[in-house]
N, C-alpha and C positions, 0 to 999 in steps of 0.2 A: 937258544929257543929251538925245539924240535920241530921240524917241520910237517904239516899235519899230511897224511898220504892221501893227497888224488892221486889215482891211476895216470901215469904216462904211456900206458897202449891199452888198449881195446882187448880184454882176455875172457868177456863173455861167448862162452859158443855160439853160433847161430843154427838155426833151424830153416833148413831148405823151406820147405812146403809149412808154412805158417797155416794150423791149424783150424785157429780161431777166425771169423772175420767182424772187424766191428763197425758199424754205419753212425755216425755220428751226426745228428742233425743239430745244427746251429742256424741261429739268426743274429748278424754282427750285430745287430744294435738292443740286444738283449743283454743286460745284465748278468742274469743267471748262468749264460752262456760263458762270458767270460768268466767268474766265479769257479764255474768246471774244468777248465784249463790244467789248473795246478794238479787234482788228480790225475787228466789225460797225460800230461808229463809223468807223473811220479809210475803210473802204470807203464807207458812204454819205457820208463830208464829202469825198474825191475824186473818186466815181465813182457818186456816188447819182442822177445825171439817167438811168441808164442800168438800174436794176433797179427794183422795188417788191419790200419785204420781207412776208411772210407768216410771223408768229411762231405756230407750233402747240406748244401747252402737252401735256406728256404725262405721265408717271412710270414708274418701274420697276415689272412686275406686282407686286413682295412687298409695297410699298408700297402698294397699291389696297386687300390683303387685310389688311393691318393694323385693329388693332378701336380703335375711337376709348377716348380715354383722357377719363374723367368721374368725377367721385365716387361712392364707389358707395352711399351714401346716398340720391343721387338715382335713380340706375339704379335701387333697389328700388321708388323711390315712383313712378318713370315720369313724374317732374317737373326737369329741368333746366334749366339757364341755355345758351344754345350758346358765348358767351361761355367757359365752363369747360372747354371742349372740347379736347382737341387730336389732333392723324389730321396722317401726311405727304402726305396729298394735297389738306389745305388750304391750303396754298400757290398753289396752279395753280389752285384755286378761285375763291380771293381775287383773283388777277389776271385774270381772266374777270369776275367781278364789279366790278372797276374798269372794266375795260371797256364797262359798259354806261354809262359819263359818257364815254367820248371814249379811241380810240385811243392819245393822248397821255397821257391821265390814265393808263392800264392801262400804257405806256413809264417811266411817271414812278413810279410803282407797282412795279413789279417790279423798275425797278432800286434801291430805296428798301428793298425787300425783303431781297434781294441784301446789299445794302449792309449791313442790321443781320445777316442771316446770317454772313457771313463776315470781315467786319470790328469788328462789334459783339458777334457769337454769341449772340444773342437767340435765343430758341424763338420759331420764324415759325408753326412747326406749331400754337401755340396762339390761338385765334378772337383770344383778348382782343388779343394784340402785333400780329395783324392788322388789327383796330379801331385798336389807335395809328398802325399806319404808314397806316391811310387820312386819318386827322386830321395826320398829319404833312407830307403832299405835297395838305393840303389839297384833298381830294375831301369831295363830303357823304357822313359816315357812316351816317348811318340808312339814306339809300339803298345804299350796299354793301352793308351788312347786309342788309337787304330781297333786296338783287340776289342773294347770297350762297348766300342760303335758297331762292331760289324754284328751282322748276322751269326757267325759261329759260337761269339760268345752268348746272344739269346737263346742259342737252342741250347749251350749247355746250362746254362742255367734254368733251362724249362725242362730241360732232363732231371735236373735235381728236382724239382716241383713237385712231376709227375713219380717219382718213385717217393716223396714225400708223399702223398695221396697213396699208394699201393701199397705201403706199408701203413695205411692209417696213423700218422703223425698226427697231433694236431697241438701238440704244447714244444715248448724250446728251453734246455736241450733236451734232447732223448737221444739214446744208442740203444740200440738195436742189435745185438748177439748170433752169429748165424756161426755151426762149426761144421764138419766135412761131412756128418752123418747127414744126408737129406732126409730121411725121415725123421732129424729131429726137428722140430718146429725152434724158432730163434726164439731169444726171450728178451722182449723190450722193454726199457728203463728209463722212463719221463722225469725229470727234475734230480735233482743231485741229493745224494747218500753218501754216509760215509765211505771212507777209503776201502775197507775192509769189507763191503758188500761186494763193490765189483772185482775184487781177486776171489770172493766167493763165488763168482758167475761165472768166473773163469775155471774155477777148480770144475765144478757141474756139468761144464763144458766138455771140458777136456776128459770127464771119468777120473779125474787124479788133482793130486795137489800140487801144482805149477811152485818149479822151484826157479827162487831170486835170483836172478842173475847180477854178474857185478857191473857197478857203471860204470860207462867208457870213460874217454876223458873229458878234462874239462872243455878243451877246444872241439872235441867234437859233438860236446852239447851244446855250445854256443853257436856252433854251426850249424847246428839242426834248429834250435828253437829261437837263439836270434838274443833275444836278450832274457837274463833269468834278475829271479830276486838272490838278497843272501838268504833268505830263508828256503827258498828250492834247493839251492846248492848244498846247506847244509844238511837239509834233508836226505838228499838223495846218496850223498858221501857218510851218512851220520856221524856226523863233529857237529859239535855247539856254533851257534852265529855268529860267536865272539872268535871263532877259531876261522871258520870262513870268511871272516871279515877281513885276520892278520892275513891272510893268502890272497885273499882280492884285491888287499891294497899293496902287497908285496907287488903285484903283476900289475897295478898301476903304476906302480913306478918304476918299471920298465920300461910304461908303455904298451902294454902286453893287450890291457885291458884299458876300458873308459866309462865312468861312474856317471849315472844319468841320476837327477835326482826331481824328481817329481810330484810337486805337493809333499805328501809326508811320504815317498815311496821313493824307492831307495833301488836300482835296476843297473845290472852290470850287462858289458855284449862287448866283442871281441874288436880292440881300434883297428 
């Protein structure tokens, strides 16, 4: 049987001074949000030497105004556990607080989130399931915790707010396009389109027609995005499912890899 070719090293050139910039406004407990995912990968493993992404965390105002949910045993004695807690805008807290271990860790994080939200239906809005998915993707808890509570992590998350508000946000997702000409005005894009729009944003952008780069390896996409489908994979490699699927379970049984299988979804990520 021939073996299908993933890349075993990284042969895409890169590009110093990345061009493009893109602001990505998400709300974790948005659907549509997740839905968009699969393009923001398939664009950075093509055409990612040519932008840097900027994810700002936001929510729906009704959601801000919600009253945290506690016992109300405790609420009388003014003694609780934050653990007990839950509010919809601890989500976008919790991934702000990942954040202070590493861009990647808060990537690894929130699509971890994600994942128990709408594939698992976990309550993410609860501190404690947030505590599990940081032990889960392997960040240190006590410091999320820590980060979680503190003041540093409120203000960045009220930084992401306030530049949601100055760039007039008001639906989830939308990105936002900014390139190196300042007199050009950025062009923004509320709700998902196909594939082939946003590498047309990017052509407009850039004055030219942005060429594909090849993807890196398997292990170093697993290491940026944490866990993939076989349908990303084959994508992004273009071979059939049926052909990604002989290679992923070649590399489970190795060991290499470990087969998550969730409701009817089917999710690979490096043991």
């Amino acid at each position: 049987m021939t073996r299908i070719q993933i890349p075993t090293e990284t042969i895409a050139p890169s590009i110093v001074n990345k061009p493009i910039e893109m602001y990505i406004f998400l709300d974790p407990l948005c659907s549509a949000c997740w839905d968009l995912q699969p393009i923001i990968r398939k664009l950075q493993v093509e055409y990612g030497q040519y932008f840097t992404v900027r994810t700002v965390l936001s929510t729906q105002l009704s959601k801000l105004n919600n009253v945290c949910k506690r016992p109300k045993e405790q609420i009388l004695k003014n003694n609780y556990d934050v653990s007990e807690i839950e509010h919809p805008v601890f989500p976008s807290i919790a991934v702000k607080a990942a954040e202070f271990q590493g861009k990647k860790a808060a990537l690894r994080y929130f699509n971890k989130l994600q994942e128990h939200l709408f594939l698992k239906t976990r309550n993410v809005t609860s501190f404690s399931v947030l505590q599990d998915l940081a032990n889960e993707v392997k960040i240190d808890v006590k410091e999320f915790t820590n980060d979680f509570q503190s003041k540093e992590c409120a203000r960045s998350f009220q930084n992401d707010l306030s530049i949601t508000s100055e760039m007039e946000v008001t639906s989830f997702p939308s990105i936002v396009f900014f390139n190196e000409n300042i007199e050009d005005e950025g062009i923004k894009v509320s709700g998902i389109y196909p594939y082939e729009i946003y590498v047309q944003i990017l052509s407009e952008m850039l004055y030219e027609e942005p060429k594909k780069q090849q993807p890196p390896t398997l292990e170093k996409l697993f290491d940026y995005f944490y866990s993939l489908s076989t349908s990303e994979i084959a994508c992004y490699y273009n071979i059939s499912e049926q052909q990604a699927e002989r290679e992923l379970k070649k590399r489970l049984l190795l060991q290499e890899v470990e087969r998550l299988i969730i409701e009817d979804n089917v999710l690979w990520q490096l043991k």
